[in-house]
C-alpha positions in Angstrom: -135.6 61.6 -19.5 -137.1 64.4 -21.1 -140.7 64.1 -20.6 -143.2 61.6 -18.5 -143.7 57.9 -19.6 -146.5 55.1 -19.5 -146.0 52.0 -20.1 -148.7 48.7 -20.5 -147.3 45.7 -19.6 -149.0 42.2 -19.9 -148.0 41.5 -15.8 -145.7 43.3 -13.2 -144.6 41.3 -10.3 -145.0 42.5 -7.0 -144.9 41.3 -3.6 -148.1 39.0 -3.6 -148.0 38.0 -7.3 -148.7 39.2 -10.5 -150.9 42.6 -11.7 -152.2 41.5 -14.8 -152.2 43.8 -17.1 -150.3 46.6 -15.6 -150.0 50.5 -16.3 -147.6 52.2 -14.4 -146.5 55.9 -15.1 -143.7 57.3 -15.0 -141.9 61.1 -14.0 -139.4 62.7 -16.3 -136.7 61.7 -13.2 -138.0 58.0 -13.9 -139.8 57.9 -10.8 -143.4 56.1 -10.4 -146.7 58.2 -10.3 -148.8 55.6 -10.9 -149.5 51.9 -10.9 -152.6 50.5 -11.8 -154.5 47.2 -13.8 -156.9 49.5 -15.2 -155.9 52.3 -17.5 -156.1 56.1 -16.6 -158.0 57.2 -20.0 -155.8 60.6 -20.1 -152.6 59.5 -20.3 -151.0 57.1 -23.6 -149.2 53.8 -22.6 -146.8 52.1 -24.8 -147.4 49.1 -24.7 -145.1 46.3 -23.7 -145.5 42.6 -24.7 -143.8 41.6 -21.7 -143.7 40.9 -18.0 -141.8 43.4 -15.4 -139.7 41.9 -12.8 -138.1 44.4 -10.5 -134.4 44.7 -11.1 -132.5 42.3 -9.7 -129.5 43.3 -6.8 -126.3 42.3 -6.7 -125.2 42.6 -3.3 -121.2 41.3 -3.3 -118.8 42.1 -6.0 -115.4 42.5 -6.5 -115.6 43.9 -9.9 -111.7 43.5 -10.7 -112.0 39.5 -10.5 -113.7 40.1 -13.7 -110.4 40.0 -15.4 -109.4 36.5 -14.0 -112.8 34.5 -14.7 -111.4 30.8 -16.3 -107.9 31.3 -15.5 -107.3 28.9 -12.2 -108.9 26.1 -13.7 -105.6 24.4 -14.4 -104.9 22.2 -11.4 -102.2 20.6 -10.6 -102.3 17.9 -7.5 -98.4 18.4 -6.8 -99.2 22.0 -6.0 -101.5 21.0 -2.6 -103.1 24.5 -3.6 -105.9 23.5 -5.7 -108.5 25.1 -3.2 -109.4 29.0 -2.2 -106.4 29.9 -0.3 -103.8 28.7 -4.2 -107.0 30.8 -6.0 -106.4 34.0 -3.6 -102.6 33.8 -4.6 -103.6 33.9 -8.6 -106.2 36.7 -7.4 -103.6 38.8 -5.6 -101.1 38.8 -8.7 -104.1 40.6 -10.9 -104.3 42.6 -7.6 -101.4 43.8 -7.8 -101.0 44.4 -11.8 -104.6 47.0 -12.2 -103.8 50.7 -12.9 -107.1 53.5 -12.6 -107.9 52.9 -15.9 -107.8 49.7 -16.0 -110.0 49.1 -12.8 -112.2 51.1 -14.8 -112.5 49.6 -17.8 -113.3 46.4 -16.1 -115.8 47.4 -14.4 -117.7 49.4 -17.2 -117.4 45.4 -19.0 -118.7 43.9 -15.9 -121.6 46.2 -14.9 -122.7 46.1 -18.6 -123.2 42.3 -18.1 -124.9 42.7 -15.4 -127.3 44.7 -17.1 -127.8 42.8 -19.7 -128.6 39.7 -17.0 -130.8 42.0 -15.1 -128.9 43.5 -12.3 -130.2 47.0 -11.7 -127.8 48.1 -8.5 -124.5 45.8 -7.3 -122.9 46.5 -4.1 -119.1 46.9 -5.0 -117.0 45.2 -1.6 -113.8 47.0 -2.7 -110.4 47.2 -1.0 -108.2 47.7 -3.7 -107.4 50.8 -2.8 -103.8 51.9 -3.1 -101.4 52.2 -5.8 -99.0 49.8 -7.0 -96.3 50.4 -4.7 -99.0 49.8 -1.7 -99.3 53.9 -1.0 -102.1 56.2 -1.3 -103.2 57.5 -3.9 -103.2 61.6 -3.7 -107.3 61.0 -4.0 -107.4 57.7 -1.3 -110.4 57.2 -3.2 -109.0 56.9 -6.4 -109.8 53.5 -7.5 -113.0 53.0 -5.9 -113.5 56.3 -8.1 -113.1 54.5 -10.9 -115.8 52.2 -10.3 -118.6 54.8 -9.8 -117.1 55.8 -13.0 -117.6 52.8 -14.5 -121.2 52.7 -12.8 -122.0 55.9 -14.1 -120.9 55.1 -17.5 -123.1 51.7 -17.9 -126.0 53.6 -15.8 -125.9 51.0 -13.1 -126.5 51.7 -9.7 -123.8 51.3 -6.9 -123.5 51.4 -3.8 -119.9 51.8 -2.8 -118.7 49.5 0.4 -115.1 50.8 1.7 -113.5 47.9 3.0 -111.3 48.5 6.1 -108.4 45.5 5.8 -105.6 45.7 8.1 -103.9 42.4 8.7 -102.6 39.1 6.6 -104.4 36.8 8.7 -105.2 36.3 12.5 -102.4 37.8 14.5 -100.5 37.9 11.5 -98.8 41.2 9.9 -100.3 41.6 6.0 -97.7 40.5 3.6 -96.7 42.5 0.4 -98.9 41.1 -1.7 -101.5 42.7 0.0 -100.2 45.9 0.3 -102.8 47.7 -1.9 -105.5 46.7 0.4 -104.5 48.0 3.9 -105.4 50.4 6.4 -103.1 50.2 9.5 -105.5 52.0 11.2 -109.5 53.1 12.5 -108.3 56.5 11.8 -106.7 55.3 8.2 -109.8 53.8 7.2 -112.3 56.6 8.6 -110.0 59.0 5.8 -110.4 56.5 3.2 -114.5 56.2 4.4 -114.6 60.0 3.7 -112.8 60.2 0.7 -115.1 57.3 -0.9 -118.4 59.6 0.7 -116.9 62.4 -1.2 -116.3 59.9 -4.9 -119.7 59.1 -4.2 -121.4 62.4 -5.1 -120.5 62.8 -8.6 -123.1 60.6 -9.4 -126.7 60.8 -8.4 -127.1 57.1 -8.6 -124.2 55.8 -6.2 -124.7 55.7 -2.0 -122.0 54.5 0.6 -122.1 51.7 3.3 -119.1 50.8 5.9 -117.4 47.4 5.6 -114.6 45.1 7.5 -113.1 42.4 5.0 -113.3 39.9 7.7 -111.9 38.9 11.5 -108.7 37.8 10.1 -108.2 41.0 8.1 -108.6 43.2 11.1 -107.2 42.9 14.8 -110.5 41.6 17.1 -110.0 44.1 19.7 -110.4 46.5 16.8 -113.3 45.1 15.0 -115.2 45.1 18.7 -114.6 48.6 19.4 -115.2 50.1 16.1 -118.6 47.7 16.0 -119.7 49.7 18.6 -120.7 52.7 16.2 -124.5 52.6 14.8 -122.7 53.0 11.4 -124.7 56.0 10.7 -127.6 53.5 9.9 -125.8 52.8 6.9 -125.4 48.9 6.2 -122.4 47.3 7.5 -120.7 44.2 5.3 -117.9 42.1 6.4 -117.1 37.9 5.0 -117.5 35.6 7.2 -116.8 31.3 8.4 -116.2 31.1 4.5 -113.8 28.6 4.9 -112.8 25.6 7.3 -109.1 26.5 7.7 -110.7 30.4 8.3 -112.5 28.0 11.2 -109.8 26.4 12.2 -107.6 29.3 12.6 -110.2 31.5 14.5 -111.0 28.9 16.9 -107.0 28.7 18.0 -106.5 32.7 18.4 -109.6 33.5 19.2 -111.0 30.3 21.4 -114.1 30.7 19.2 -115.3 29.9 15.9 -115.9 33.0 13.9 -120.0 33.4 13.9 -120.2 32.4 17.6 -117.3 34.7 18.3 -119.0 37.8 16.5 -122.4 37.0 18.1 -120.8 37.0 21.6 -119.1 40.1 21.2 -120.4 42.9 19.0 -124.5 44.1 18.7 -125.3 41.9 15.4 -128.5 43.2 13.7 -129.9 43.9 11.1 -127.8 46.5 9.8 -125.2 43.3 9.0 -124.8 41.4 5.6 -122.3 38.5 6.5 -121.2 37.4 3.1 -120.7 33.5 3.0 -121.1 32.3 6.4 -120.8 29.0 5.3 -119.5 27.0 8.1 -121.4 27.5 11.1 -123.1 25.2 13.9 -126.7 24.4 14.1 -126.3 27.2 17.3 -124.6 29.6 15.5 -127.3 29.2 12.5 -129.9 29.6 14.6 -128.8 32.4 16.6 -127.9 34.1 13.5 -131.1 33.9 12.3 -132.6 35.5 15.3 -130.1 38.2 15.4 -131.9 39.9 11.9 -128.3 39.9 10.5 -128.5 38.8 7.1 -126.5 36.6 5.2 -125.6 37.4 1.4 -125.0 33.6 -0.5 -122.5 33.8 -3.8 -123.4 30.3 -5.1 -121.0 30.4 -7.9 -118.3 31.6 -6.3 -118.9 29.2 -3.3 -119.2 25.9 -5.5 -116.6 27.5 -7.5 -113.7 27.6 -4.8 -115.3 24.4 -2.9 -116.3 26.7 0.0 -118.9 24.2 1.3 -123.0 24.2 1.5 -124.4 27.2 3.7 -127.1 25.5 6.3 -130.2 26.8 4.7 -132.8 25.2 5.5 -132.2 25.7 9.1 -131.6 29.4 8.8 -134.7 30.3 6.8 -136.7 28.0 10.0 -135.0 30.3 11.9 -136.0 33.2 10.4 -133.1 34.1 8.5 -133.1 36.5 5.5 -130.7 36.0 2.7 -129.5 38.1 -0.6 -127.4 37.1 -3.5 -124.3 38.2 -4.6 -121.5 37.5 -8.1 -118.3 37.7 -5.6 -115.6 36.9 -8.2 -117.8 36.9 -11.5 -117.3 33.8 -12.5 -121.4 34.1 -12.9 -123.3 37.0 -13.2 -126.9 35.8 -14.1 -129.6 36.0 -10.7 -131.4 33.1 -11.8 -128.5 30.8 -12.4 -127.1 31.9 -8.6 -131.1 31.2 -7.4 -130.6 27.6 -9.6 -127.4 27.1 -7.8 -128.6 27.5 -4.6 -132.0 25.4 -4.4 -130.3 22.4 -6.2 -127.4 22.5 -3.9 -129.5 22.5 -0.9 -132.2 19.0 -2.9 -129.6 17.2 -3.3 -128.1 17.1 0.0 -131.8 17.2 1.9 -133.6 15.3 -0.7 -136.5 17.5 -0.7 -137.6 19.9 -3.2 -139.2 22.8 -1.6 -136.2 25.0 -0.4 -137.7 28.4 -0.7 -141.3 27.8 0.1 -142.8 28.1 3.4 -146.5 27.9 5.0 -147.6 31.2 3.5 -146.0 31.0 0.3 -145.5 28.1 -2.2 -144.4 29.2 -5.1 -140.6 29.2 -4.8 -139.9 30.9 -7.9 -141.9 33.9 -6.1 -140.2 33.5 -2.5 -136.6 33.5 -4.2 -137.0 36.9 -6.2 -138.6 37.9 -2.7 -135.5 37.0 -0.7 -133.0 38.4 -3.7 -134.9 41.4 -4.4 -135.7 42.3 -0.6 -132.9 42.0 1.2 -130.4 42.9 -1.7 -132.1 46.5 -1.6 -131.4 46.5 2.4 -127.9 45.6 1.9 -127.7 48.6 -0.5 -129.4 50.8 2.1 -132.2 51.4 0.3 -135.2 49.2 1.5 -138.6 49.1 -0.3 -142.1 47.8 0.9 -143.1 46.3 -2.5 -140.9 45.8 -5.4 -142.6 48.3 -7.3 -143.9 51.7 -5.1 -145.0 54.8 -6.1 -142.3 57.5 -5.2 -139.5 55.3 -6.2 -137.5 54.7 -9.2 -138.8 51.9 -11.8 -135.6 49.5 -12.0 -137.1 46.4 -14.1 -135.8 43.6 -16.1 -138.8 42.9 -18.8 -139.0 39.7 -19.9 -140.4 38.8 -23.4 -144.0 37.4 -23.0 -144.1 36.5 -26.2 -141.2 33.5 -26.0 -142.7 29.8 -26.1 -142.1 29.3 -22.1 -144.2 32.3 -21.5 -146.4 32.6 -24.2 -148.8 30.2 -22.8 -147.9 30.4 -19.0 -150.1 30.8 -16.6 -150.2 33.3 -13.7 -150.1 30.5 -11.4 -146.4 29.4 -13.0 -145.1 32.2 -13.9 -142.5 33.3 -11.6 -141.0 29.3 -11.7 -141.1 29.9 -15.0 -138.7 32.7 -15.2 -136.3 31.7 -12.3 -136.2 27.9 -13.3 -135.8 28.4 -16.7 -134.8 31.6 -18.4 -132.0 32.1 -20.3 -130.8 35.4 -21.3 -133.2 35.3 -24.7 -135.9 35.6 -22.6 -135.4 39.3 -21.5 -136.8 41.7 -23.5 -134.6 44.5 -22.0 -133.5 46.1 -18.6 -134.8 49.8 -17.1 -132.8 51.6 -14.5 -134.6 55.1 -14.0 -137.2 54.3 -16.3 -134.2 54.4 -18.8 -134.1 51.4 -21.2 -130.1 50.8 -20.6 -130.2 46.9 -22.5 -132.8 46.7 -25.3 -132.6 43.2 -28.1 -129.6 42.1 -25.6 -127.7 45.8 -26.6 -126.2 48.4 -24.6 -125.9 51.7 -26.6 -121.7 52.1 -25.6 -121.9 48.4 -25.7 -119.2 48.7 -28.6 -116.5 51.0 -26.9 -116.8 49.3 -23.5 -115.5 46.3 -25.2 -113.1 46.9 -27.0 -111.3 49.2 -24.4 -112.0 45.9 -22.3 -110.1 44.3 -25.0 -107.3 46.3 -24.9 -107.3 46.1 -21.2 -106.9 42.1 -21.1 -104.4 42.3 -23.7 -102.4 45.3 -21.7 -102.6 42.8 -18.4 -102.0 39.5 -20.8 -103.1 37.3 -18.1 -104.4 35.2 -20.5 
């Protein structure tokens, strides 16, 4: 930005409803200087027919997957692998086929799409790290890189999560096909940590946080020791109890289940984001909970693999606190995941209000509360309102002006928007007080496809 910007919009969201009308103002960095519902007479607003939401985070991706959206979808009951552990074998064989540029390219497809759904910031849970042969690349950081390049490039923000991934399964050795992923050791990964620190600061919108691909991926003894650190106060991000035979398989090495075996044994707080956690006891929910851990939910991915229902109900009467994530892409739109999630959860309680509580019924409100919140502390970057002045204005504008909205009131706004948006509702989405998407567009919207394209057609997995 070259010089400061004002802007009038018909509502901005924050934390206890709707400003209507809003003026905020804006830095030459993009920043916010002001925020008001009354305008300041010296400065000129453009004005917006539209309602700002903040930007929407993505807090668990595995921007590669991208490449391999639609193509298990053939099943075939002979196999017996028509369930997550056949769909990690098709996953490893892309895996194992991405060059650099490739990764990138990807990525730069992927993050646009986000965009254009109203992403503002994904957290990238990467352990594709080495080359093809399974060694190190001269920069150990080279492919994670590639997708701050990619960031960079679409003008999303990232925050970069290292995964440390050591072993094939519990007590088991990794196997080839997962040789691009592995670290044999703490002192492996802790290179690979600094490497991705240093990747990290050629570009002012990417940050770092510390992450363990899951108890069967590294040796328990391991995981409890290193768990020990304070992480630098950076967030720490490791799957978890995704799947029954995960379940099944912890319980014989380790005489526990996975959740109650990570409670028991390492300082949970909130400094954890425990991506699925889908199979866990009513204890193990509710100690959770109370731990301040939070859980990140990837509802299409979940239904998508037939992971199972997360116990929701019980962990938000707990206390729990839980984000959203795109996991293997094959959805990238925050309302569909928030969709996903509450009609999941109806129609196996019967009831209807699965985001509401006693201080807050409008579940259209409490669900962008819960994504937006707790996404931006899985990034590391917590907020107290969704919009503040001192902070960047990330925003996905949405038109006022279509026929849901037009005559909407304040009151049913937010339900609105979550319950029934589609993509032709959004007028455009601001990262930095940049407009990246405007009229569904992306100004390298062109070359990023194509070279997407060609990247597909290079792979031909298709």
């Amino acid at each position: 930005m070259t010089e400061s910007t004002a802007y009038k919009f018909d509502g901005l969201l924050q934390h206890d409803g709707w400003m209507m009308p809003a003026y905020i103002s804006l830095d030459q960095q993009g920043t916010i200087e002001s925020i008001s519902e009354t305008a300041d007479p010296n400065i000129f607003y453009s004005e917006i027919s539209g309602y700002a939401l903040p930007g929407m985070q993505n807090a668990h991706s595995h921007a590669f997957q991208y490449a391999m959206v639609g193509l298990t979808e053939h099943h075939h009951a002979a196999s017996g692998q028509d369930d997550f552990w056949g769909w990690r074998n098709a996953m490893y064989q892309l895996a194992l086929s991405i060059n650099p540029d490739q990764m990138q390219a990807i990525a730069a497809a992927l993050y646009l799409e986000m965009l254009k759904h109203g992403y503002t910031e994904v957290a990238e849970f990467h352990y594709v790290h080495h080359d093809l042969s399974g060694h190190p690349y001269a920069n150990q950081s080279e492919l994670g890189e590639r997708l701050i390049a990619a960031a960079k490039e679409v003008g999303i923000k990232i925050t970069l999560i290292p995964i440390f991934y050591q072993l094939g399964g519990f007590g088991k050795a990794a196997h080839d096909h997962q040789r691009r992923f592995i670290s044999q050791s703490v002192d492996d990964y802790e290179t690979l940590f600094a490497s991705s620190r240093q990747s990290c600061s050629f570009y002012e919108n990417a940050s770092i946080a510390y992450g363990i691909h899951s108890l069967r991926a590294v040796e328990p003894s391991i995981v409890k020791e290193y768990c020990q650190s304070d992480f630098e106060g950076l967030p720490f991000h490791m799957h978890i109890a995704e799947q029954l035979g995960e379940v099944k398989e912890s319980s014989k090495y380790l005489g526990q289940r996975p959740v109650e075996w990570l409670l028991e044994n390492l300082n949970v707080s909130e400094q954890y984001h425990l991506v699925h956690s889908t199979h866990m006891t009513d204890d193990e929910t509710t100690a959770l909970a109370k731990s301040g851990a939070r859980v990140v939910l990837c509802p299409s991915t979940e239904g998508n693999l037939g992971d199972g229902l997360f116990p929701l109900p019980l962990f938000q009467e707990a206390g729990g606190k839980w984000s959203i994530g795109t996991d293997s892409q094959i959805g990238i739109n925050p309302f569909e995941e928030l969709r996903m999630l509450d009609y999941r959860q109806r129609i196996n309680s019967h009831k209807r209000d699965t985001f509401t509580n006693e201080s807050n019924s409008d579940s259209g409100l409490a669900s962008i509360e819960h994504l937006v919140t707790n996404g931006r502390i899985a990034m590391g970057k917590p907020r107290d309102h969704f919009f503040q002045i001192g902070h960047s204005f990330d925003a996905l504008i949405m038109d006022a002006q279509h026929p849901l909205l037009a005559v909407c009131s304040k009151e049913h706004l937010c339900s609105t928007i979550v319950y029934g948006s589609t993509i032709d509702m959004h007028l455009g989405t601001l990262v930095n007080g940049q407009w990246l998407i405007e009229k569904n567009k992306h100004q390298k919207e062109s070359e990023i496809k194509q070279t997407f394209i060609q990247t597909l057609k290079t792979l031909n997995n298709r």
